[in-house]
VEXDREN-2710 file (C-alpha; in Angstrom, 1 decimal):
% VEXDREN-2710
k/r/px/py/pz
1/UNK/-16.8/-4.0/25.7
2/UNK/-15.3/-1.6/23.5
3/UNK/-12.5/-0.9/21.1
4/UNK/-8.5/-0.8/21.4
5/UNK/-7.9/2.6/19.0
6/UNK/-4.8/3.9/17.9
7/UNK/-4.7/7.6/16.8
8/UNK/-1.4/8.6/14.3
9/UNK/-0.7/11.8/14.1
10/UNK/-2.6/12.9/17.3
11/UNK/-0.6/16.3/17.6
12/UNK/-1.7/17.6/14.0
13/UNK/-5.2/19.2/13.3
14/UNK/-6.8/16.7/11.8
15/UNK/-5.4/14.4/14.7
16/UNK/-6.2/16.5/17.0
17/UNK/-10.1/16.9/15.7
18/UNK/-10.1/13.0/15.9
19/UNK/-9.8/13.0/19.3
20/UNK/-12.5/15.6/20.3
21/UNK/-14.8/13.8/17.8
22/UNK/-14.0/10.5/19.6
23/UNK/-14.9/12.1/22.6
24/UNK/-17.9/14.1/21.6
25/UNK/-19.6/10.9/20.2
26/UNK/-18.5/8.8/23.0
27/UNK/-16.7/6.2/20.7
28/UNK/-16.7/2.9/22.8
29/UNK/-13.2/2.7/23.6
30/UNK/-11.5/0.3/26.3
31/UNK/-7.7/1.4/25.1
32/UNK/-6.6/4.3/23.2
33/UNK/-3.1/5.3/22.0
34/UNK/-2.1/8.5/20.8
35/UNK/1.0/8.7/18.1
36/UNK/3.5/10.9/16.7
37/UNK/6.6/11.3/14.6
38/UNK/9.8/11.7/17.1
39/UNK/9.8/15.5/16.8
40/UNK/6.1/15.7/18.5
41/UNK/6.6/13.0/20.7
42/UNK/6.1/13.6/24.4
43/UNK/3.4/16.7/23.4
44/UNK/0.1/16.5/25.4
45/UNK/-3.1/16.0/23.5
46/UNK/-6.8/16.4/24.8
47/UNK/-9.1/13.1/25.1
48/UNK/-12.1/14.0/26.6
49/UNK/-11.1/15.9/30.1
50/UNK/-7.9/13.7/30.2
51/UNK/-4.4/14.5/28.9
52/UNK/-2.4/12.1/27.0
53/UNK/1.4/12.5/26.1
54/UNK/2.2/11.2/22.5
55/UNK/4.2/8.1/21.9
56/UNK/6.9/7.1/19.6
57/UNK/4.9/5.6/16.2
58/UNK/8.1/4.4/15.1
59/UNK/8.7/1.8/17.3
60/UNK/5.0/1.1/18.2
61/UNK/3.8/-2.5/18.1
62/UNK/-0.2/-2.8/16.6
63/UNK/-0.8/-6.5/17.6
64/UNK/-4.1/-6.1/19.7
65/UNK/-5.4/-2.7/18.6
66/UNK/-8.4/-3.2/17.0
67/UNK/-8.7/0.5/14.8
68/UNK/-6.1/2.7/13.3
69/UNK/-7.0/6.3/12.6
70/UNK/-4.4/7.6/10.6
71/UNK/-3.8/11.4/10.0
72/UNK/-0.3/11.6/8.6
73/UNK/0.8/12.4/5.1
74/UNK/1.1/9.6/2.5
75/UNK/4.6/8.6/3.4
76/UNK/4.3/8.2/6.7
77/UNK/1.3/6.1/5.7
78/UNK/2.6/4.1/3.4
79/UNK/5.6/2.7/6.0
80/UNK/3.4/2.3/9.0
81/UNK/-0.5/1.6/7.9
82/UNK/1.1/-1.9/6.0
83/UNK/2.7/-2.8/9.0
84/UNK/-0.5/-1.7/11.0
85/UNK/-2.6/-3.8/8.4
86/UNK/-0.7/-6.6/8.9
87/UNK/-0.6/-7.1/12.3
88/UNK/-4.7/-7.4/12.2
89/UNK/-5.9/-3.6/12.7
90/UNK/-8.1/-1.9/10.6
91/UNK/-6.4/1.3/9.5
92/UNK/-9.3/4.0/8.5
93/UNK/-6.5/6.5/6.5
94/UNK/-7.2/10.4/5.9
95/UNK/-4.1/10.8/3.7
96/UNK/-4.9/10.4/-0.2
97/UNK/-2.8/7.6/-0.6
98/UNK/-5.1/4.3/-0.6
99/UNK/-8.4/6.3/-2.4
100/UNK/-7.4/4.9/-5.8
101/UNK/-6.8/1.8/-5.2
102/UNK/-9.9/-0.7/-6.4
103/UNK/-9.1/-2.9/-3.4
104/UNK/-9.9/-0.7/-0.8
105/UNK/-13.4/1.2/0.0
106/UNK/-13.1/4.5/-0.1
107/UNK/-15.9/5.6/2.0
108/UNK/-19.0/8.1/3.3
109/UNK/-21.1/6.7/5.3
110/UNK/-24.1/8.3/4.8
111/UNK/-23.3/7.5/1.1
112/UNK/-21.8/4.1/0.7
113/UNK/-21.8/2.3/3.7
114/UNK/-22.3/-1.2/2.3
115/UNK/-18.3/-0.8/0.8
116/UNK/-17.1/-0.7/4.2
117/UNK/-17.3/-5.0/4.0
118/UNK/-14.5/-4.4/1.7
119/UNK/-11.8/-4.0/4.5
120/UNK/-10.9/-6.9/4.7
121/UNK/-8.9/-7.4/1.5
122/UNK/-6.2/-5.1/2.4
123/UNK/-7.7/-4.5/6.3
124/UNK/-7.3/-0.9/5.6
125/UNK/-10.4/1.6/4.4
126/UNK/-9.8/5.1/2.7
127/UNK/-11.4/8.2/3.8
128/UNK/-11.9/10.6/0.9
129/UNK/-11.0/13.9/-0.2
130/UNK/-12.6/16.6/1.9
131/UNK/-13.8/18.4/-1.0
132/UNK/-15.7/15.9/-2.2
133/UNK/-16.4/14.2/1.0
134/UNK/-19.1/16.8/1.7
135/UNK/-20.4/17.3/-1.9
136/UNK/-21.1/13.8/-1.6
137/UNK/-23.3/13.6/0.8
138/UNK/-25.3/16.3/-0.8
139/UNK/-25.5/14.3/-4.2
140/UNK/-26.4/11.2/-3.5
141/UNK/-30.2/10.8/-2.0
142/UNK/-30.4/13.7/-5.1
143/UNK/-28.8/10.8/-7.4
144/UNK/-31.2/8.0/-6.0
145/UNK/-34.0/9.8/-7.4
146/UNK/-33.1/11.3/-10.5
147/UNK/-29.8/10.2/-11.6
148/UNK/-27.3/12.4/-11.6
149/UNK/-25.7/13.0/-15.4
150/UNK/-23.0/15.8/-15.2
151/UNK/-21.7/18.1/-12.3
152/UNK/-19.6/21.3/-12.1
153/UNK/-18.2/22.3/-9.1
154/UNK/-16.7/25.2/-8.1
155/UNK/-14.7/25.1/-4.6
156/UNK/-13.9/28.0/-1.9
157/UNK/-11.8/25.9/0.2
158/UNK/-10.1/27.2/3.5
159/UNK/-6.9/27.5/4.5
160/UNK/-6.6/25.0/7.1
161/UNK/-6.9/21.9/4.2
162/UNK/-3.5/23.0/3.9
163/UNK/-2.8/22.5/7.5
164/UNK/-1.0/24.5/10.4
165/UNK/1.6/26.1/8.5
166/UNK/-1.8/27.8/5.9
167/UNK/-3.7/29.4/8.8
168/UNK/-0.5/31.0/10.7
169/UNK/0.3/32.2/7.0
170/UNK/-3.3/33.9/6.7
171/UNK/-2.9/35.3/10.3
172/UNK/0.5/36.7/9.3
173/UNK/-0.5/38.1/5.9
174/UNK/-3.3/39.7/7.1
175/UNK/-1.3/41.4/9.8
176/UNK/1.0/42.5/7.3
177/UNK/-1.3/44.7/5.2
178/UNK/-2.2/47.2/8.2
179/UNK/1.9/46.8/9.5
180/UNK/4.1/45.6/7.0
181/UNK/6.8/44.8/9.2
182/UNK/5.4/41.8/10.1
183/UNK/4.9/40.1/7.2
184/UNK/6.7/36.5/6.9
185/UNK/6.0/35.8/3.5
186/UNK/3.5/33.1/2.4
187/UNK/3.1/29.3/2.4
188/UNK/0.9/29.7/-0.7
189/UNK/2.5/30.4/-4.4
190/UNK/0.5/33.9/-3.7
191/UNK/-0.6/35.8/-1.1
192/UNK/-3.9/34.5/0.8
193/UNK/-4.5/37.4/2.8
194/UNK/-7.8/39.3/1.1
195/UNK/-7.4/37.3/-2.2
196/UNK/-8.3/33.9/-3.8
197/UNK/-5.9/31.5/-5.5
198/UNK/-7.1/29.2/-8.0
199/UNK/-4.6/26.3/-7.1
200/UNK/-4.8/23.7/-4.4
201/UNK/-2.1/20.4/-5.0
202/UNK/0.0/20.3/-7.7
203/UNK/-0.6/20.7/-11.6
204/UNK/-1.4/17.9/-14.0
205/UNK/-0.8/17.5/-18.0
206/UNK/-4.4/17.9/-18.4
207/UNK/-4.0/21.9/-16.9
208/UNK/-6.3/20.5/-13.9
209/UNK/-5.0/20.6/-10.4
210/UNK/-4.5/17.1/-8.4
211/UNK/-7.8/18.8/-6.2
212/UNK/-10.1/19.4/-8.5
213/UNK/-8.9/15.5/-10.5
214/UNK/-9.4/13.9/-7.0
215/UNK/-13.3/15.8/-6.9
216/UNK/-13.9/14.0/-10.4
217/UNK/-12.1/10.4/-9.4
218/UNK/-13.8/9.8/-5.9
219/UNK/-17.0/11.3/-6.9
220/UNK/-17.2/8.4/-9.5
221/UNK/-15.5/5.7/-6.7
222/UNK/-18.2/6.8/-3.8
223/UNK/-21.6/7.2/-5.9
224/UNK/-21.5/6.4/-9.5
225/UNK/-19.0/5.8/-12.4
226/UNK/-21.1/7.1/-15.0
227/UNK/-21.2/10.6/-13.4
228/UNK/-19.4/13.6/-15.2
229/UNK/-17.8/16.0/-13.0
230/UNK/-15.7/19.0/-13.6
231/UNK/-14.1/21.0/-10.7
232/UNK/-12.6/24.2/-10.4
233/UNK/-10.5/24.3/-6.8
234/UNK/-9.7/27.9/-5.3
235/UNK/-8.3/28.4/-2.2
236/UNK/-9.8/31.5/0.1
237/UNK/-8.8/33.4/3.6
238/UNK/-10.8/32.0/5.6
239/UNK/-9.9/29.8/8.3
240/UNK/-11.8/27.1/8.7
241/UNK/-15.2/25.2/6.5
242/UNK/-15.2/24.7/2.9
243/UNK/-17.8/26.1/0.6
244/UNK/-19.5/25.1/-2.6
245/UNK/-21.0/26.0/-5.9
246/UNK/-22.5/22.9/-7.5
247/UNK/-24.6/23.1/-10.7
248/UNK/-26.5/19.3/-11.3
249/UNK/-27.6/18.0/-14.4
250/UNK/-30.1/14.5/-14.1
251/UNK/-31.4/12.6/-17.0
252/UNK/-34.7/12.9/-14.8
253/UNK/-36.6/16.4/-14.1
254/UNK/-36.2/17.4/-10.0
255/UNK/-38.2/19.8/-8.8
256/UNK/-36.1/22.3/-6.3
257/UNK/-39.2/22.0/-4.2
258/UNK/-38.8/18.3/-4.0
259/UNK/-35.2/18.3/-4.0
260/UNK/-35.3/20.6/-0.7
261/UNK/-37.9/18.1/0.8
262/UNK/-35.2/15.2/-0.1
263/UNK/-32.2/17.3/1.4
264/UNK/-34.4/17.6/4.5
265/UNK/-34.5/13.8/5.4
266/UNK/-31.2/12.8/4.5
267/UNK/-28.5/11.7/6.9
268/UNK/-25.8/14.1/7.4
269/UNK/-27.7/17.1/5.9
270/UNK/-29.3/20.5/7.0
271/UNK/-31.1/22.3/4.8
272/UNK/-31.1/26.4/5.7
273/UNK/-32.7/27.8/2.5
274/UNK/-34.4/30.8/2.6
275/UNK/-35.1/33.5/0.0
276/UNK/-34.2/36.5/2.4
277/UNK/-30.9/38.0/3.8
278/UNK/-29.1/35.9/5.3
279/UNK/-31.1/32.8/4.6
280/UNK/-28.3/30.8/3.9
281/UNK/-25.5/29.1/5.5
282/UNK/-21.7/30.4/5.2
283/UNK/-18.2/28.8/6.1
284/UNK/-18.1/30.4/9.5
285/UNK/-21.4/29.4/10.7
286/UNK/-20.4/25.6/10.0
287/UNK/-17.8/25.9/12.2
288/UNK/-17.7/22.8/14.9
289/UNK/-20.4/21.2/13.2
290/UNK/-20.9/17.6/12.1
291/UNK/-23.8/18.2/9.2
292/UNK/-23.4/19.5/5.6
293/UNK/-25.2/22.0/5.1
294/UNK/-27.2/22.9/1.9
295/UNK/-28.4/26.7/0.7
296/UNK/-29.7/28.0/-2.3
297/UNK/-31.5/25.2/-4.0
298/UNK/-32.5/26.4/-7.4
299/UNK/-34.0/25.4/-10.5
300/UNK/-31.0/25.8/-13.7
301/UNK/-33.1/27.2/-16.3
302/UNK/-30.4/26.6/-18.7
303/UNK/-30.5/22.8/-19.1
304/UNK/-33.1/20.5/-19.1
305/UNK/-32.8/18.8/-15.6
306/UNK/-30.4/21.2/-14.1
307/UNK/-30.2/22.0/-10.3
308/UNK/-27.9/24.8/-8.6
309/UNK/-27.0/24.5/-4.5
310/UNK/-24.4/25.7/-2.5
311/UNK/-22.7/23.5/0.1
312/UNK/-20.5/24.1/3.3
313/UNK/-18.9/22.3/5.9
314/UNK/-16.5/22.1/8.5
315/UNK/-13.3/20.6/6.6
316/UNK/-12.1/19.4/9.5
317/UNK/-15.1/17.5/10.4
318/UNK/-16.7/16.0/7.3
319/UNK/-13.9/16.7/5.2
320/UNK/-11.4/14.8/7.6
321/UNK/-11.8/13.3/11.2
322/UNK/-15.6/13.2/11.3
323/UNK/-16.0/11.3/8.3
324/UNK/-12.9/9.1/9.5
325/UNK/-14.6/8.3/13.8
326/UNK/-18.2/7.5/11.4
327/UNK/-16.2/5.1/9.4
328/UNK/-14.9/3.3/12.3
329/UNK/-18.3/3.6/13.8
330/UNK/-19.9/2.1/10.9
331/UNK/-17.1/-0.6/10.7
332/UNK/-17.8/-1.5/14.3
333/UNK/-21.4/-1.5/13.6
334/UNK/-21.2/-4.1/10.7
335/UNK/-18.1/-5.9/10.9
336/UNK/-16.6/-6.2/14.3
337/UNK/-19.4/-6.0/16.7
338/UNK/-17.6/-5.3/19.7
339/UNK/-18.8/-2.3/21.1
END
């Protein structure tokens, strides 16, 4: 016996992803319902080798679905993951909308699993940033045995966190530098094509960027409210995985020898850390992957307990639907026990 799943936003990326993850991991579904906003309904999407045309989530009715995975933006969410909530169906939500609230869990699952029990105040669990998402899972068996103090991070993020519209704008731009007459201008505040831009979301008063506040807020939420973070967010042409430049301070000395040999055995890590060319993992090797993978483990010679590594992932894996099919997993694992 499985599950009755509802997928929103089925014909966007991160929609999309959900439904080959679903597939790939053999998700125990009996049902599954694909959704869209009126504009996209009708469009075919890919479960597995069938095809599935959208329907109308406007006028859908969630009594007896079991799971909602939601990948729409935070209004959309707002209006329909209530009314999804209410009518008795867990909502797992990739938009940034519920992460702050202390009622619900935001959650990894290789990191926090025990908050998924949480759910049920609100019947509705957050699914974090994809930034931090995948720093997470780096930090935490690192945290368990040394306490984590203070962390700066410094993101190279790709373009497709910024969805469809970002990677046909890096396609075009970089087409326009070898014929200009196809440039089409750019969805970014500057051009992406063979440059970086230091700016991902909106500004704050503080002169940090919503990105690189929602790295310090959820790292707190998911592991530990005592640990500093700072983040510097910077967008980069390349298509798809997000890289990472993490420098780790612990009230405890950690050996990088031991801290590669704790990497090692944690879930939802791979360790490819050699001292040679090419030893090391980059943003289009992680493509289509579901671990997080960890290079460069170094001693920081500059502070007492420090620790350097560099992180990548696939964004729209463990940054986004992956993270959001493991949640569901996990919540059918502990809580529903149907599957």
């Amino acid at each position: 016996m499985g599950y009755n799943v509802v997928v929103v936003g089925a014909t966007g990326n991160v929609g999309r992803e959900m439904l080959n993850i679903l597939a790939e991991r053999q998700f125990p579904v009996d049902k599954l319902a694909v959704l869209a906003s009126r504009r996209s309904l009708g469009t075919d999407v890919s479960f597995g080798d069938k095809t599935l045309k959208t329907a109308d989530l406007d006028t859908f009715d969630f009594t007896g679905w079991d799971i909602a995975l939601f990948a729409v933006g935070s209004e959309a969410t707002k209006k329909y993951a209530p009314l999804a909530a209410k009518a008795g169906c867990v909502v797992i939500d990739n938009s940034s909308l519920y992460r702050y609230d202390p009622d619900i869990p935001l959650i990894v699952p290789e990191v926090n699993p025990e908050a998924v029990h949480g759910y049920s105040k609100k019947n509705i669990i957050a699914n974090p940033n994809c930034s931090t998402a995948q720093m997470v899972v780096a930090l935490k068996p690192l945290h368990d045995r040394a306490r984590i103090k203070r962390v700066v991070v410094s993101t190279y993020q790709s373009v497709s966190g910024s969805g469809k519209d970002a990677i046909d704008s890096l396609w075009n731009e970089t087409k326009a530098i070898y014929n200009p007459t196809d440039n089409q201008g750019t969805h970014y505040t500057k051009q992406i094509a063979f440059n970086v831009i230091p700016h991902i979301d909106v500004f704050m008063d503080s002169g940090d960027t919503k990105e690189e506040w929602k790295m310090v807020v959820e790292t707190k939420k998911i592991i530990d409210p005592s640990i500093k973070v700072t983040a510097t967010c910077v967008r980069v042409p390349v298509f798809v995985g997000h890289s990472e430049a993490v420098n780790i301070e612990f009230e405890d000395f950690l050996d990088e020898d031991e801290a590669r040999d704790i990497l090692r055995e944690a879930p939802g890590v791979m360790v490819i850390d050699k001292r040679e060319d090419g030893g090391y993992v980059t943003p289009i090797e992680c493509v289509g992957d579901f671990a997080t993978f960890v290079s460069r483990i170094r001693q920081d010679v500059t502070v007492e307990n420090g620790l350097n590594l560099w992180c990548v992932s696939d964004n729209l894996r463990k940054g986004a639907a992956l993270n959001a099919v493991q949640i569901a997993e996990l919540l059918g694992r502990e809580v529903l026990k149907k599957g």
